[in-house]
C-alpha positions in Angstrom: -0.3 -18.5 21.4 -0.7 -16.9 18.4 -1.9 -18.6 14.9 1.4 -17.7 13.0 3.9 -18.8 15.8 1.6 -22.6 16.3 1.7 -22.6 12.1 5.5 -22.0 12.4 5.4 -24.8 15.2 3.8 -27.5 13.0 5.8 -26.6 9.8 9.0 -27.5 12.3 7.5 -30.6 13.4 6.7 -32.0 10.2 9.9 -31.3 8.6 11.8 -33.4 11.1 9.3 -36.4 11.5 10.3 -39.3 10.0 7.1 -40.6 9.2 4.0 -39.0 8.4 1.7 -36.8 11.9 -2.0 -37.3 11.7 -3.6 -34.2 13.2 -4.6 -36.3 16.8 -0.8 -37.1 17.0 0.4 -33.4 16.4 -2.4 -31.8 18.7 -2.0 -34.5 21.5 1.7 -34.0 20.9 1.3 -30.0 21.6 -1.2 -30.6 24.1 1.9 -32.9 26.1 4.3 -29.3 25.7 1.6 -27.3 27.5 0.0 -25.4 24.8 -3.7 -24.6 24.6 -4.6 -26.1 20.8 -7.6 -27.7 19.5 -7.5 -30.2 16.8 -9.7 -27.9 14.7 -7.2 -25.6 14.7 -4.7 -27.6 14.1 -6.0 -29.1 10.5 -7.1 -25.5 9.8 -3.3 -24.7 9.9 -1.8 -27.3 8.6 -5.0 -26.3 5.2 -2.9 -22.7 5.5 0.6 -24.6 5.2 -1.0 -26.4 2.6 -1.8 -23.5 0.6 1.5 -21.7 1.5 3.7 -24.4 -0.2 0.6 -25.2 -2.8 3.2 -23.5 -5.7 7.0 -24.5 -4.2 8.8 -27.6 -4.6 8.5 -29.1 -1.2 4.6 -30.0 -0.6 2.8 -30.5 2.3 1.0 -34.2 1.7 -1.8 -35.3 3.1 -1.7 -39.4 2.9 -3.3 -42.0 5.1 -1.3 -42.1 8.2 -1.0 -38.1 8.5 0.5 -35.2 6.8 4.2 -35.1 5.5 6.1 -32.6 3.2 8.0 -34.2 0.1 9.4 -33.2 -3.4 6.7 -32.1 -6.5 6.4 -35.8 -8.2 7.3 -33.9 -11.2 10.7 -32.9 -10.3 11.8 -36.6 -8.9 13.6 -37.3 -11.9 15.7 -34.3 -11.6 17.1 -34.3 -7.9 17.1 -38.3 -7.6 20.8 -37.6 -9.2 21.8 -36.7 -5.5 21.3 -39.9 -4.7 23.8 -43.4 -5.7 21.3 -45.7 -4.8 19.0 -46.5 -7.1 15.1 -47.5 -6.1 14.4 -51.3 -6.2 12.5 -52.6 -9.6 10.1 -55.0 -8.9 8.7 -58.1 -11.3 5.5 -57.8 -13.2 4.7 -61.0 -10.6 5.0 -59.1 -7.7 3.1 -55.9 -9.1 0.5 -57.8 -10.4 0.0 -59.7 -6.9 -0.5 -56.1 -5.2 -2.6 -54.4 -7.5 -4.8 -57.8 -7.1 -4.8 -57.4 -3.5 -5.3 -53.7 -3.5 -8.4 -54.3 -5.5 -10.0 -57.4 -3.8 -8.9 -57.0 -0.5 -9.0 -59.3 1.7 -7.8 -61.9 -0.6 -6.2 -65.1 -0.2 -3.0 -66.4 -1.6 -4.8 -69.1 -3.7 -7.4 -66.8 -4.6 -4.4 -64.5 -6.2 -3.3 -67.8 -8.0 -6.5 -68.8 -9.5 -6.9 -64.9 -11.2 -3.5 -65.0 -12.5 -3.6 -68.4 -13.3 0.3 -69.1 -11.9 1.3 -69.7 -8.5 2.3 -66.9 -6.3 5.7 -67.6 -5.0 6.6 -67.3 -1.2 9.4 -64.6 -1.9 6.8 -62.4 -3.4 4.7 -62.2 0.0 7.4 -62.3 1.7 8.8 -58.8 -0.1 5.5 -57.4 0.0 5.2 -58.1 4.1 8.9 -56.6 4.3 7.8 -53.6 2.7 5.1 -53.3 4.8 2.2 -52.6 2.0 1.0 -55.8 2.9 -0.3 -57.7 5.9 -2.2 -60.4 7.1 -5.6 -59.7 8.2 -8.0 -63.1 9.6 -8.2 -66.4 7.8 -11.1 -67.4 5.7 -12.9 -70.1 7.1 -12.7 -72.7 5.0 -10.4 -76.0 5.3 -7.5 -75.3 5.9 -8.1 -71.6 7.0 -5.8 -69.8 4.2 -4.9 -66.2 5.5 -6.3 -63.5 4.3 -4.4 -59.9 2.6 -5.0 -56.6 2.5 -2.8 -53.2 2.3 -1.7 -51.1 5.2 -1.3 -47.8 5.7 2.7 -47.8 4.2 1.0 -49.0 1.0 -1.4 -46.0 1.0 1.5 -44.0 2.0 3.8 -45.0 -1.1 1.5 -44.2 -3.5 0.2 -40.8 -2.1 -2.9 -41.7 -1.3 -5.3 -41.2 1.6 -7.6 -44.1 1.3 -8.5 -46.8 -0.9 -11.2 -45.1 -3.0 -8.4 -43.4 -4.2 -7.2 -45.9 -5.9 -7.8 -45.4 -10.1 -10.5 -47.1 -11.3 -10.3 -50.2 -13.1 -12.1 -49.8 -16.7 -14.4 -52.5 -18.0 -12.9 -55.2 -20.1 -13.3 -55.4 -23.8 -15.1 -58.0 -25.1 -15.3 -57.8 -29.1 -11.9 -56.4 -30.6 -12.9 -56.7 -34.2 -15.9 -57.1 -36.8 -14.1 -60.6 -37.5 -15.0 -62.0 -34.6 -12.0 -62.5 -32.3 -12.3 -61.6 -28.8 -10.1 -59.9 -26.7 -9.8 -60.5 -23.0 -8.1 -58.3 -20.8 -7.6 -59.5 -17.3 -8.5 -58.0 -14.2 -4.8 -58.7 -13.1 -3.3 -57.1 -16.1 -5.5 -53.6 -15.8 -5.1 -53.6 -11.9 -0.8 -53.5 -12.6 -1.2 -50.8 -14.9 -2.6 -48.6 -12.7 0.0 -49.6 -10.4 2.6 -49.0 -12.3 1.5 -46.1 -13.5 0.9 -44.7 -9.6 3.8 -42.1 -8.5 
């Protein structure tokens, strides 16, 4: 088969998944259809789709469970008008409880409650778990053997990224804010939500 039909192949197949192909999912998947293709030659394809659609509004996105083609980030605010329903807004609470498990993953729930210095209520995990960005990972053993957090894949997903060392990097806190003496502490918490919320 040649190059440009198996390109036009995976274009198709991307399009109509649901959910984001890694590159062992779309060769295995040709492979099942009879069709002589190497995984090398698949992700050197899907870096050619990549550069066709480089400069067009639809994208070809590499994130952490495969490739997937979406909308530019920058034109979101202009064709989300096709659309009535409008994307859930979430508490400073709950963002700050991700971007703390994001960053010291795995975590536990009292851990989360010490840094922020509130408790974490069960409706905020439980949001979190429904969404998927979060999931329980082993227990710490300690009494009582609290469970431990970290993100999944559909976290990395959201926020376009492919792995965690993605994620921006949290600048040191300031210490002295003034010549009079007063200090300024800026939490770990706080700087972690920022870069959340400021994450497409």
């Amino acid at each position: 088969m040649q190059n440009r039909q198996l390109k036009q192949i995976l274009e198709a197949l991307l399009f109509v998944a649901e959910t984001p192909m890694s590159i062992a999912q779309l060769s295995d998947y040709l492979q099942q259809q009879g069709m002589d293709v190497t995984r090398k030659q698949v992700r050197e394809l899907l870096d050619e789709l990549q550069a066709d659609y480089a400069e067009r509004g639809v994208q070809l996105q590499a994130v952490a469970s495969g490739y997937r083609f979406q909308t530019r980030a920058e034109l979101g605010g202009i064709i989300a008008g096709l659309w009535q329903e409008k994307p859930p807004r979430y508490s400073q609470a709950l963002l700050e409880t991700l971007a703390l498990i994001a960053y010291r993953q795995p975590i536990t729930r009292g851990d989360i409650e010490e840094i922020r210095g509130v408790s974490v209520s069960s409706q905020i995990m439980k949001t979190l778990q429904e969404r998927g960005w979060v999931k329980v990972v082993g227990h710490r053993e300690v009494p009582g053997r609290p469970q431990l957090y970290a993100t999944t894949n559909e976290f990395l997903d959201y926020f376009n990224l492919q792995d965690l060392s993605e994620l921006p990097a949290i600048p040191e806190p300031p210490v002295k804010a003034s010549n009079t003496g007063s200090v300024t502490q800026v939490t770990t918490a706080e700087t972690a939500t920022e870069e959340s919320e400021s994450t497409p």
